[in-house]
Backbone bond lengths (Angstrom), bond angles and torsions (degrees), N, CA, C in turn:
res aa  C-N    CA-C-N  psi(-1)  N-CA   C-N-CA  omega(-1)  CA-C   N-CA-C  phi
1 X - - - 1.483 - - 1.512 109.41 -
2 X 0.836 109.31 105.56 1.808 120.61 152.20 1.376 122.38 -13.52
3 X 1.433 127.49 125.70 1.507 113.78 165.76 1.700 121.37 -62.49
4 X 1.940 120.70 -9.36 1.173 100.76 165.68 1.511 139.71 -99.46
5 X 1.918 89.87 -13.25 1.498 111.62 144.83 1.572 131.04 -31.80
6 X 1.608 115.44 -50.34 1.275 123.65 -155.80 1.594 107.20 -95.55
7 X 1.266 127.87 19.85 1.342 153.16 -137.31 1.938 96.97 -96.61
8 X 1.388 107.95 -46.92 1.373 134.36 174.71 1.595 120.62 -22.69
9 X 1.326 101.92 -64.59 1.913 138.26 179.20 1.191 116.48 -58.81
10 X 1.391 105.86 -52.28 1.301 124.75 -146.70 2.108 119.51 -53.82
11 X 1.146 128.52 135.81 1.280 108.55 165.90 1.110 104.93 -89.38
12 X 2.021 100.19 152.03 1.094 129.81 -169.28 2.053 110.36 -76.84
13 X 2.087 110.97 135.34 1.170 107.91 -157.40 1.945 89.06 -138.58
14 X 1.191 79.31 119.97 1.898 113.62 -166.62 1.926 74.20 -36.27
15 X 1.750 93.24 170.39 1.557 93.21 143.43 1.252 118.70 -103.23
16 X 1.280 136.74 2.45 1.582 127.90 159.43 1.300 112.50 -42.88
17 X 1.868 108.86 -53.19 1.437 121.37 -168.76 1.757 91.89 -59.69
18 X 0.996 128.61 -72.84 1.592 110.74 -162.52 0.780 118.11 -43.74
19 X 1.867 120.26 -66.63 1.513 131.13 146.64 1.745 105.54 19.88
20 X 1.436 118.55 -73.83 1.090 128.25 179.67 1.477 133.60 -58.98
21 X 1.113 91.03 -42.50 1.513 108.30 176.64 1.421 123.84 -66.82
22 X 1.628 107.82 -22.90 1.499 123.37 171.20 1.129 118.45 -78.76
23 X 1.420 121.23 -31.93 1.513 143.79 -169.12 1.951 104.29 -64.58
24 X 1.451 94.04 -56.35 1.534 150.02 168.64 1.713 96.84 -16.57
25 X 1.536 103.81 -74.62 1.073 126.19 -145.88 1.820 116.09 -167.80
26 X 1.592 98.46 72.95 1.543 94.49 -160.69 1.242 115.69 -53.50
27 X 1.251 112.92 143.07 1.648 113.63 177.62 2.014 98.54 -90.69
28 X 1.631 83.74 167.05 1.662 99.62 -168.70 1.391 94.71 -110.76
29 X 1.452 119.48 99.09 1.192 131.91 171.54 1.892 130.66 -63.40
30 X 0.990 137.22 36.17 1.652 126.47 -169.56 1.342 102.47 -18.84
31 X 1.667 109.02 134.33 1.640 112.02 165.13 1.196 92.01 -147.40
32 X 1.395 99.00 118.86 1.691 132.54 146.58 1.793 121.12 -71.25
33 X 1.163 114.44 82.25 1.322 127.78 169.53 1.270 153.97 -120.40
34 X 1.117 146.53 154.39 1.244 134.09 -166.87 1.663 105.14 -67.53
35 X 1.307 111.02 163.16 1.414 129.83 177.04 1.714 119.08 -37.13
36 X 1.837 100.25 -67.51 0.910 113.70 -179.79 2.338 113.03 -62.94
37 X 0.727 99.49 -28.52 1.802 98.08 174.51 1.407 109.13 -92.11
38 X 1.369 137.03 -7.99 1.308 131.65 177.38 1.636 112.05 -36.12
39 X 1.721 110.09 -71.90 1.310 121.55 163.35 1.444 123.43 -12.03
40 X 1.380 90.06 -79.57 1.720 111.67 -153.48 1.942 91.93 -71.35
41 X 0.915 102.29 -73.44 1.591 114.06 177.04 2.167 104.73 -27.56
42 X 1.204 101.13 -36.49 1.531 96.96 172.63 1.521 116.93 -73.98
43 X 1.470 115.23 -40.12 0.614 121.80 -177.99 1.709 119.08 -60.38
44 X 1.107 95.42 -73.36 1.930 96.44 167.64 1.745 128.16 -45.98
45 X 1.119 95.41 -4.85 1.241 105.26 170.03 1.313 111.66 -101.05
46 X 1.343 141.83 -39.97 1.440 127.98 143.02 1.364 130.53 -53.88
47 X 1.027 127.43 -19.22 1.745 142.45 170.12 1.441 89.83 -56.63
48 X 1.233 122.90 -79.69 1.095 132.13 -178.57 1.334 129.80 -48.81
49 X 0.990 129.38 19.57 1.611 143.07 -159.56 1.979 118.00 47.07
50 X 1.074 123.36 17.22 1.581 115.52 -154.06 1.792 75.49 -106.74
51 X 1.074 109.72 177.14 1.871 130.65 146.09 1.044 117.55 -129.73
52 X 1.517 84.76 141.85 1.627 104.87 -177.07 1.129 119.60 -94.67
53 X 1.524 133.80 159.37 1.546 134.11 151.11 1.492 112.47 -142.75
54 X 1.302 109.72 141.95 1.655 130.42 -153.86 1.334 93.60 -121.20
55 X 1.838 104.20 78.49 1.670 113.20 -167.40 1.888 100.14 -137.01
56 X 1.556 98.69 98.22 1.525 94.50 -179.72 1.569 136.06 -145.90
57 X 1.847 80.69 26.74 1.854 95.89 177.95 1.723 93.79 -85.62
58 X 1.376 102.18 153.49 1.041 129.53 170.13 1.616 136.38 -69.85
59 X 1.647 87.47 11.61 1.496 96.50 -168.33 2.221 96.90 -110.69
60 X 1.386 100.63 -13.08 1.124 98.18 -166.19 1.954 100.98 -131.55
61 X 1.655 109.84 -37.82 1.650 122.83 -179.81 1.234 116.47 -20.19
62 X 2.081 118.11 -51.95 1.259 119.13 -177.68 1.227 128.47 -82.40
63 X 1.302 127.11 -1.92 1.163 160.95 -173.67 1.237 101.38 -92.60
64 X 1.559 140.99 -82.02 1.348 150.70 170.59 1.442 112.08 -41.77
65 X 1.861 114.47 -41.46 1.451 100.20 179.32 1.918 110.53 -66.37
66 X 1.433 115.34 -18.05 1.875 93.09 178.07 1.319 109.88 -86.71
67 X 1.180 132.39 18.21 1.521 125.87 154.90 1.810 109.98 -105.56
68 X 1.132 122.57 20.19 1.359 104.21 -151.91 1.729 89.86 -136.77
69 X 1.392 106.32 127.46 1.437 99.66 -154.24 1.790 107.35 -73.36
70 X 1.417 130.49 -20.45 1.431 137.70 174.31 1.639 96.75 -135.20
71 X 1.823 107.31 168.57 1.226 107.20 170.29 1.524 72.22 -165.23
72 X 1.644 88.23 151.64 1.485 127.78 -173.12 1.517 108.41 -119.56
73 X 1.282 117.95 141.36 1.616 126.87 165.30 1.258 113.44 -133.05
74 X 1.353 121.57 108.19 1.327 144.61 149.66 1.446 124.45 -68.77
75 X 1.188 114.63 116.02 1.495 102.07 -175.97 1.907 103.62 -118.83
76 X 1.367 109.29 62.12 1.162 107.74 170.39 1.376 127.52 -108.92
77 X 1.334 121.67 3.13 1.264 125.22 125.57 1.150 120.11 -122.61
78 X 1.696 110.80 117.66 1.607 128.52 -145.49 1.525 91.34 -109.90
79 X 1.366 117.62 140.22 1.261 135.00 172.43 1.289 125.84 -146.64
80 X 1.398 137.09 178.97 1.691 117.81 154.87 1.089 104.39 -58.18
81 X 1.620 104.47 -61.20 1.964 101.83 -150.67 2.038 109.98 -59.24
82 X 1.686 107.67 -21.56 1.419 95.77 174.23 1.629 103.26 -59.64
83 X 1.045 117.80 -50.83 1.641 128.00 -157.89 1.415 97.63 -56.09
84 X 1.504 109.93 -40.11 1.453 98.61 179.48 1.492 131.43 -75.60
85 X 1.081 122.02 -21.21 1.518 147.69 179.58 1.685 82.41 -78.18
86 X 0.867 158.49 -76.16 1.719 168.75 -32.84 1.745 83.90 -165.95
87 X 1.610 119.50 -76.06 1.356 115.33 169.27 1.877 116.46 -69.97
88 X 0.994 111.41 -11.08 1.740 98.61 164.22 1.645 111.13 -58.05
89 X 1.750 100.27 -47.30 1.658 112.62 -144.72 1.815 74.18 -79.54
90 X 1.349 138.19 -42.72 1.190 114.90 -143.96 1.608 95.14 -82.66
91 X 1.375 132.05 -40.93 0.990 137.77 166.33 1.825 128.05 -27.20
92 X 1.676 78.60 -34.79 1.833 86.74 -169.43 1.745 99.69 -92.04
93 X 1.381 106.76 -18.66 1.848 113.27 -176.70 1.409 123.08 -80.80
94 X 1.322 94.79 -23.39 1.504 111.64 158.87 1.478 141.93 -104.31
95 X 1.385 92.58 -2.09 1.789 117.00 141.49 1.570 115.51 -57.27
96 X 1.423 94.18 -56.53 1.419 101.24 -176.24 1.550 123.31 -68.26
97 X 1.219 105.07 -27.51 1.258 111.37 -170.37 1.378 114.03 89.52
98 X 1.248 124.94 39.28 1.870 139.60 -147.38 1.342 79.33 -112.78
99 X 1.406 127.49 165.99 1.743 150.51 130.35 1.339 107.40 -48.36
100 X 1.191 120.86 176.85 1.504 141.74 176.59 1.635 110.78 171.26
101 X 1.432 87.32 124.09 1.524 104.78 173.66 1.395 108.93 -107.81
102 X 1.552 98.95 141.34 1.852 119.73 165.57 1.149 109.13 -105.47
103 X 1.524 101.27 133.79 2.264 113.31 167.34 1.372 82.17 -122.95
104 X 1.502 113.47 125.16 1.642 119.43 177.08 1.852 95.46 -103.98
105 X 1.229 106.38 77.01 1.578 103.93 -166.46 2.097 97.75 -68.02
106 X 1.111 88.39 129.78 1.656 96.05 157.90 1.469 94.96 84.56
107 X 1.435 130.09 -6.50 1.481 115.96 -137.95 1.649 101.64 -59.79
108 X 1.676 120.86 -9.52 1.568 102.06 174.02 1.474 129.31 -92.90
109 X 1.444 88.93 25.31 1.749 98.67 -168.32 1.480 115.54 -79.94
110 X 1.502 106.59 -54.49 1.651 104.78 158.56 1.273 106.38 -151.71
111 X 1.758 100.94 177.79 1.598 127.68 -176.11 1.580 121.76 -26.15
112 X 1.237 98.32 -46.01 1.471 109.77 176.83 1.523 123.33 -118.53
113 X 1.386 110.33 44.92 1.423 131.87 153.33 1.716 99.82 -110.93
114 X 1.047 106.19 -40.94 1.774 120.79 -156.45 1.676 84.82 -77.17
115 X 1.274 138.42 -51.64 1.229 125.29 168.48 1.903 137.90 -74.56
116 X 1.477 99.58 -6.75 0.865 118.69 153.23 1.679 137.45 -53.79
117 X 1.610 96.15 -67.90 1.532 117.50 164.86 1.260 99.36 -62.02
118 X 0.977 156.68 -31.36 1.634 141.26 -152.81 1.200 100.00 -93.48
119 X 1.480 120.46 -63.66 1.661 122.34 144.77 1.456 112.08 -6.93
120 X 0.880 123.21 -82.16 1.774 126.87 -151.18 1.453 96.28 -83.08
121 X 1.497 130.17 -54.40 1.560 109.46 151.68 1.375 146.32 -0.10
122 X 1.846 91.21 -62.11 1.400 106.69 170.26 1.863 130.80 -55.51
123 X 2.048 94.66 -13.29 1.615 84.85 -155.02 1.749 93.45 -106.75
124 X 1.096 115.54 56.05 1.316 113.38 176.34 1.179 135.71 59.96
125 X 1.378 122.08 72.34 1.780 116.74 -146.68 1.585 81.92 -118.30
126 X 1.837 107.89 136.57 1.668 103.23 -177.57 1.061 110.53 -86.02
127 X 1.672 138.39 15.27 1.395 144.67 173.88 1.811 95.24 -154.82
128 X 1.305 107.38 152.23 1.199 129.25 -178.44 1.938 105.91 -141.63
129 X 1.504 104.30 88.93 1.698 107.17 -176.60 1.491 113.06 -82.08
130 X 1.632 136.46 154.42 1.129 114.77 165.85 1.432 87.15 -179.65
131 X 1.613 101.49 172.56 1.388 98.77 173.35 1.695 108.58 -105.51
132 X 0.798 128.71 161.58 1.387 139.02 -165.57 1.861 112.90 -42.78
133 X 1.368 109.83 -39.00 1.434 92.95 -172.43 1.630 87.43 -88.11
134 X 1.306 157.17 -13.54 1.450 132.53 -174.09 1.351 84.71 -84.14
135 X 1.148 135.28 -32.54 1.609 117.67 -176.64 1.559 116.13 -67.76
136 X 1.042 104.49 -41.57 1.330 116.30 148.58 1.554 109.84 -35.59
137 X 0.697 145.22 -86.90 1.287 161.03 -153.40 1.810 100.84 -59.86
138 X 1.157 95.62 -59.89 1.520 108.09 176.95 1.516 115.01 -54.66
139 X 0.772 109.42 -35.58 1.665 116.25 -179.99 1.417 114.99 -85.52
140 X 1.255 122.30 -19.28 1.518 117.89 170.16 1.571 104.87 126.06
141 X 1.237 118.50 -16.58 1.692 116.04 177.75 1.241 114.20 -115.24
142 X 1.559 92.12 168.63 1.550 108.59 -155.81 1.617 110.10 -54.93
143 X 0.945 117.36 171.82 1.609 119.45 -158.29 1.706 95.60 -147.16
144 X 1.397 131.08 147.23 1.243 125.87 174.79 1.762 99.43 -126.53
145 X 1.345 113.95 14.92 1.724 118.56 165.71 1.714 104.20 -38.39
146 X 1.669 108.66 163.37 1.167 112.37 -179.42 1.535 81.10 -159.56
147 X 1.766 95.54 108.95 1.803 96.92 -170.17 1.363 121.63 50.61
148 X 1.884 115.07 -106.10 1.649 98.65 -153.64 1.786 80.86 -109.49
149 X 1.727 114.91 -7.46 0.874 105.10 -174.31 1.504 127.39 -91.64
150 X 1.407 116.23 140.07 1.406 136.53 177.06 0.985 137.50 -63.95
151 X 1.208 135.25 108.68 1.847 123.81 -142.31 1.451 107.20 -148.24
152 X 1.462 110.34 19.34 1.608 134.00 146.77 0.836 138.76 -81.90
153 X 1.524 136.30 148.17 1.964 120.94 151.06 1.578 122.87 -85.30
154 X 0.978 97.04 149.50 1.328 104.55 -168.95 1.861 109.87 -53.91
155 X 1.264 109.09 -36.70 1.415 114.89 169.33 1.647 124.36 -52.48
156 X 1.512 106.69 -50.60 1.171 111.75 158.76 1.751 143.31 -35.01
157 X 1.537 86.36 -13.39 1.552 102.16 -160.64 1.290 103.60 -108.30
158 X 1.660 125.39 -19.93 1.079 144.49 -155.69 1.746 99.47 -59.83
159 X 1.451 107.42 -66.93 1.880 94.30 -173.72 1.751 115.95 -54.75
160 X 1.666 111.47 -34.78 1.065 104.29 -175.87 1.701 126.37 -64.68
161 X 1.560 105.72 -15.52 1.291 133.65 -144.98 2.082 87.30 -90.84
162 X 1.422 101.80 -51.70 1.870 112.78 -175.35 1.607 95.47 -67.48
163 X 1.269 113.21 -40.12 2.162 115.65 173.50 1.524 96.57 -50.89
164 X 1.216 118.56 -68.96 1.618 116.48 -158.59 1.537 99.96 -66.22
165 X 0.824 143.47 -36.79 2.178 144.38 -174.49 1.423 84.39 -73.72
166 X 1.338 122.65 -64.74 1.208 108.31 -173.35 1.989 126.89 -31.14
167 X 1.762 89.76 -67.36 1.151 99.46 -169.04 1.639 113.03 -76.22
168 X 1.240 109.55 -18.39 1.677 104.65 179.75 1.570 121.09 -89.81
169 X 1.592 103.93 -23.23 1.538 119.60 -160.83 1.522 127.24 91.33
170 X 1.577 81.17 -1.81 1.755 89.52 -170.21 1.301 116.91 -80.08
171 X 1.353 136.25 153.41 1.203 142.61 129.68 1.791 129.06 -33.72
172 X 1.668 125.18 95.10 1.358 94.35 -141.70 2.418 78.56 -114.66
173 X 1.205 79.07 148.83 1.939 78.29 177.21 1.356 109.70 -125.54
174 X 1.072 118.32 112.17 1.428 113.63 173.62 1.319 110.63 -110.52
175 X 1.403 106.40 124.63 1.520 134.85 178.34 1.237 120.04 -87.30
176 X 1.542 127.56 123.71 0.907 148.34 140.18 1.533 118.72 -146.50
177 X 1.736 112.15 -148.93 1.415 117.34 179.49 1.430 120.96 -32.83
178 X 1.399 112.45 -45.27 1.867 120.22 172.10 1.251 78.85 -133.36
179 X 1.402 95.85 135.14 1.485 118.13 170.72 1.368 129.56 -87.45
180 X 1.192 149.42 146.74 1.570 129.57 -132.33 1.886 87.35 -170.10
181 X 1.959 100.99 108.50 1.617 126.52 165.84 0.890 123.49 -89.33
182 X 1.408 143.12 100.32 1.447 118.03 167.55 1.642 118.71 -129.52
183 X 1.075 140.07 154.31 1.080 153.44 161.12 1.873 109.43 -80.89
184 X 0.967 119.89 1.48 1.414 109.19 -164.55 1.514 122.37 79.97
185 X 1.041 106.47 16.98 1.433 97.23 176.50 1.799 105.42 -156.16
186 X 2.126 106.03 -48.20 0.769 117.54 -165.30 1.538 100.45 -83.18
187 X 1.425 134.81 -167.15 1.557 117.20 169.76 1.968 95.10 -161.20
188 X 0.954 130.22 141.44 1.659 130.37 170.57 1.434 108.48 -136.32
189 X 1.164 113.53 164.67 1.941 106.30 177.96 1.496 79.39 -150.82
190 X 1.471 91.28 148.32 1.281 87.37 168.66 1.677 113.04 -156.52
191 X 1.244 117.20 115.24 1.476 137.42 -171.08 1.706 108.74 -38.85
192 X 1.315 111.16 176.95 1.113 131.83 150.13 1.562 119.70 99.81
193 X 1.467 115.30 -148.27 1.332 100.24 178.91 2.079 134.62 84.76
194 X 0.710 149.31 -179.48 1.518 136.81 -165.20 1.617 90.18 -156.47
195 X 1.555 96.17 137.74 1.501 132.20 151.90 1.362 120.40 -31.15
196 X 1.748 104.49 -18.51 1.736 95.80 -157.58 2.123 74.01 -102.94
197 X 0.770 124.08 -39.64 1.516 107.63 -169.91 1.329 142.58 -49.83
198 X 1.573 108.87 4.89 1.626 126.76 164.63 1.430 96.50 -80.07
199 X 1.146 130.43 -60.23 1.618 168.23 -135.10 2.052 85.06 -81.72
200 X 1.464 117.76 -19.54 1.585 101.72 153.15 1.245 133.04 -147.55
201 X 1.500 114.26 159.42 1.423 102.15 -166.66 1.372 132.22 -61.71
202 X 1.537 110.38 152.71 1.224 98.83 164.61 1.762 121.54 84.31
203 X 1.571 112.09 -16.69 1.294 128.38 160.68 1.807 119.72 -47.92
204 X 1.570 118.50 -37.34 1.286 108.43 158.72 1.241 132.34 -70.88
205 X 1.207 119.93 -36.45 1.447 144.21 149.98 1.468 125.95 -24.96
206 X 1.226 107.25 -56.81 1.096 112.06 -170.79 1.638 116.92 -87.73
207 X 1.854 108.03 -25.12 0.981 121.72 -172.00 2.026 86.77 -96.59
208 X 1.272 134.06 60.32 1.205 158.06 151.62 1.218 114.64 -138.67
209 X 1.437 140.12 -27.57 1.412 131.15 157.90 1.582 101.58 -73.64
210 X 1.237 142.76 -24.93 1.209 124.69 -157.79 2.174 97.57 -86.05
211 X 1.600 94.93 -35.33 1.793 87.75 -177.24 2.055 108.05 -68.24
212 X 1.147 78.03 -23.18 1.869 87.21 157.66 1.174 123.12 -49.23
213 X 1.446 121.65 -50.09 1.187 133.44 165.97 1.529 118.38 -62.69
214 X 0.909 105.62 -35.08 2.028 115.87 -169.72 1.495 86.90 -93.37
215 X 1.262 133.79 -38.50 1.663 108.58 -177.27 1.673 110.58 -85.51
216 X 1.312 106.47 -2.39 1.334 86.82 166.69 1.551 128.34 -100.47
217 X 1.291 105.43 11.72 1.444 118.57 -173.09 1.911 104.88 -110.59
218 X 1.298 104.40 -21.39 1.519 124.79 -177.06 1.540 119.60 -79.74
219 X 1.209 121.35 149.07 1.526 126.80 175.51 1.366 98.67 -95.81
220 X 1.546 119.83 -45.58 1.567 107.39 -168.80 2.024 101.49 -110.19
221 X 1.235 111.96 139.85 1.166 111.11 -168.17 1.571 109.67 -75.03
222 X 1.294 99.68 1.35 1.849 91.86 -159.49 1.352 93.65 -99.93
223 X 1.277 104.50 -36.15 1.933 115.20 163.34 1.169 123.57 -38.97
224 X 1.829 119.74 -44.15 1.293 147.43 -174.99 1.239 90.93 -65.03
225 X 1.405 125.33 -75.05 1.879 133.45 -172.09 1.325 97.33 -40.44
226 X 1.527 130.31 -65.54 1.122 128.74 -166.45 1.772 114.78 -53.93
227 X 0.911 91.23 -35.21 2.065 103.94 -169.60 1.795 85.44 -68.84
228 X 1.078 139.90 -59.30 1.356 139.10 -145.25 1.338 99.75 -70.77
229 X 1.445 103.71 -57.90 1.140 114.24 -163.39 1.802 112.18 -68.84
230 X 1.218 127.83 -7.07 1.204 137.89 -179.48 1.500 103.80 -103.66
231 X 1.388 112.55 -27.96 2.145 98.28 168.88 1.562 104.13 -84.39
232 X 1.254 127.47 -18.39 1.160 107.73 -169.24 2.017 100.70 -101.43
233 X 1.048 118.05 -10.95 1.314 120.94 122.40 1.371 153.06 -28.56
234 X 1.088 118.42 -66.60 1.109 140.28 155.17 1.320 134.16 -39.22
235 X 1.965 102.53 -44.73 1.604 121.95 172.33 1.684 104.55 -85.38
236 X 1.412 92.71 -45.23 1.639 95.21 177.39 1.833 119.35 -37.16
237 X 1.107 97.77 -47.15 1.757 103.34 169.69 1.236 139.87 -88.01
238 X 1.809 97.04 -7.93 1.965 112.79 170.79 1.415 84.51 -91.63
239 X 0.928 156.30 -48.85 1.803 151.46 -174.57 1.337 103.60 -58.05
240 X 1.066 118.30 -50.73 1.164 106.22 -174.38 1.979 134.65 -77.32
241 X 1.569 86.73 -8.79 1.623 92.88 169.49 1.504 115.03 -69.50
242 X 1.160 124.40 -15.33 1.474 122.75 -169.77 1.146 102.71 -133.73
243 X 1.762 127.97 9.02 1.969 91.80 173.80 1.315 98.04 -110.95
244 X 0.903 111.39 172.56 1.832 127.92 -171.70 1.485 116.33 -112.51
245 X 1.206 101.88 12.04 2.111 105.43 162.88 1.357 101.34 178.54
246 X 1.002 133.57 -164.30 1.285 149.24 -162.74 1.528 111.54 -84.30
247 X 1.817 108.95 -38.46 1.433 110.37 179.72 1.593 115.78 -83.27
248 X 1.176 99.59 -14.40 2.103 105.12 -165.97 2.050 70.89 -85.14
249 X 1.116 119.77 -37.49 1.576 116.71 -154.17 1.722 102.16 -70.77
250 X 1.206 124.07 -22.94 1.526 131.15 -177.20 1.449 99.42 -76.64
251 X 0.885 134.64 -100.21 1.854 128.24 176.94 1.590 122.48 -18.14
252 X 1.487 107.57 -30.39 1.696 101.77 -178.81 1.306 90.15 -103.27
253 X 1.474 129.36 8.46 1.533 108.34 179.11 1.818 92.57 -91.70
254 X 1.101 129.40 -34.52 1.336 129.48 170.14 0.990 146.05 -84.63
255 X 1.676 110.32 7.22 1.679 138.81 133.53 1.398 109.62 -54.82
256 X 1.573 91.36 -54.84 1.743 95.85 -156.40 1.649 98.44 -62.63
257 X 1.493 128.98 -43.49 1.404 122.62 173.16 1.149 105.96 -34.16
258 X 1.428 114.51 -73.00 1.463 97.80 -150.89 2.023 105.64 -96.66
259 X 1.250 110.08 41.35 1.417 120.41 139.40 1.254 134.34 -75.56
260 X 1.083 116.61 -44.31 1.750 152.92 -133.64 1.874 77.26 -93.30
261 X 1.391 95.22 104.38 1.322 107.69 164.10 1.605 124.34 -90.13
262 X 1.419 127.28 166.44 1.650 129.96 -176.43 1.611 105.71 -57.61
263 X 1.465 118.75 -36.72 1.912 131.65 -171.00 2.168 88.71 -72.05
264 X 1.354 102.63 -54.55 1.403 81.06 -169.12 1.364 130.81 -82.07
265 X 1.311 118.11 0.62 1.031 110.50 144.54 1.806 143.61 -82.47
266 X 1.496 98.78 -0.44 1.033 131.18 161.87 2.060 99.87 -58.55
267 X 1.267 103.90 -59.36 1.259 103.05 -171.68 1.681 119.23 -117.27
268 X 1.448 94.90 40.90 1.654 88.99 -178.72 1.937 102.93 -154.64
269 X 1.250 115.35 -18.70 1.224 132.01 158.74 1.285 122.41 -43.52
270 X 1.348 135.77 112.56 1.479 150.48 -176.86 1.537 113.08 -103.34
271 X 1.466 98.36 73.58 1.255 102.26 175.25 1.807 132.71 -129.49
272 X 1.092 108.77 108.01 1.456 111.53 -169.33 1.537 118.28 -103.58
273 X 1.873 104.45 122.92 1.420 78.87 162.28 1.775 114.86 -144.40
């Protein structure tokens, strides 16, 4: 049985509790990503107490994913050789019995993104991140994306969003204004966050290595989505009281991560379900 199979049983684990558990004992995240998020995406993953590694040739990926407590695949700069590194690492994570998260960035942009994501969909990913129109997209309906950009509401995405968990097993999160978890059955939203975080790159991205981090510290994956998605929440709206555009807002958004203690999210987390 699969760790996104076994999702069913599981008792439910605050995100303080993970929160902690990362702090605890950083987990070693693999992230498979595009060029442009390498950086930033490392970065928030040390803010956050986890470590990262930016390991995704195919000669070594499946190998590194059974020591590596989560691994992430970004396919926002899509190629063969990513795809190939992409099924090494997933191959080796499910050897291990590891998590693995999918960001199907762009997947409605063209022919061979859209077969791409559907592909990697297929191989059991215990979270599925995106913003509403690739979920859109991913799920079989129409999508109004334009490239990486998102040109849905997050509500909109909602039936397609319980279809795709359903049919993959995954944990699927679609991000936007309120952020929206579901497993297909179960459902969470969860508030917060700043205006300026479309406004830079690599913010979805990166906030997909971080549920990397929370599913590898997690028993239930939907718990994991929820935990991530509520610290980067959480900072998203302490950053944003004090910066004055989008660029003063990138540096205090990666203070504010790795401020954001296990108590305050206890008491500052907007999460309903």
């Amino acid at each position: 049985m699969t760790f996104a199979e076994n999702h069913t049983s599981i008792t439910r684990q605050r995100p303080s509790e993970l929160l902690a558990l990362i702090r605890a004992e950083p987990p070693l995240v693999q992230c498979i990503t595009n060029f442009v998020a390498m950086n930033i995406a490392a970065n928030v993953l040390l803010a956050a107490g986890a470590s990262p590694a930016m390991v995704g040739d195919a000669e070594e990926a499946g190998e590194f994913a059974r020591i590596a407590g989560a691994l992430t695949v970004n396919i926002g700069t899509l190629s063969p050789q990513m795809m190939e590194g992409a099924r090494a690492a997933i191959a080796g994570a499910h050897e291990a019995g590891r998590p693995w998260v999918l960001d199907p960035v762009a997947c409605q942009a063209t022919a061979y993104r859209r077969a791409a994501s559907a592909e990697l969909a297929g191989l059991k990913p215990a979270i599925i991140r995106g913003n509403a129109s690739e979920i859109l997209s991913l799920a079989g309906e129409e999508s109004h994306g334009q490239g990486v950009d998102g040109r849905d509401g997050v509500e909109a995405a909602e039936t397609g969003a319980r279809r795709l968990a359903a049919k993959t097993g995954a944990m699927v999160a679609v991000t936007g204004e309120i952020d929206l978890v579901t497993d297909g059955k179960r459902v969470a939203r969860i508030g917060g966050g700043s205006s300026y975080m479309p406004m830079n790159t690599a913010m979805g991205c990166s906030l997909t290595g971080l549920c990397g981090a929370y599913a590898a510290v997690a028993v239930d994956p939907f718990d994991a989505a929820v935990g991530a998605l509520a610290h980067f929440a959480v900072a998203g709206t302490r950053a944003h009281r004090e910066a004055r555009g989008p660029g003063s807002f990138a540096s205090l958004f990666v203070d504010a991560l790795h401020a954001v203690e296990p108590g305050d999210l206890e008491r500052e987390a907007e999460v309903a379900t």
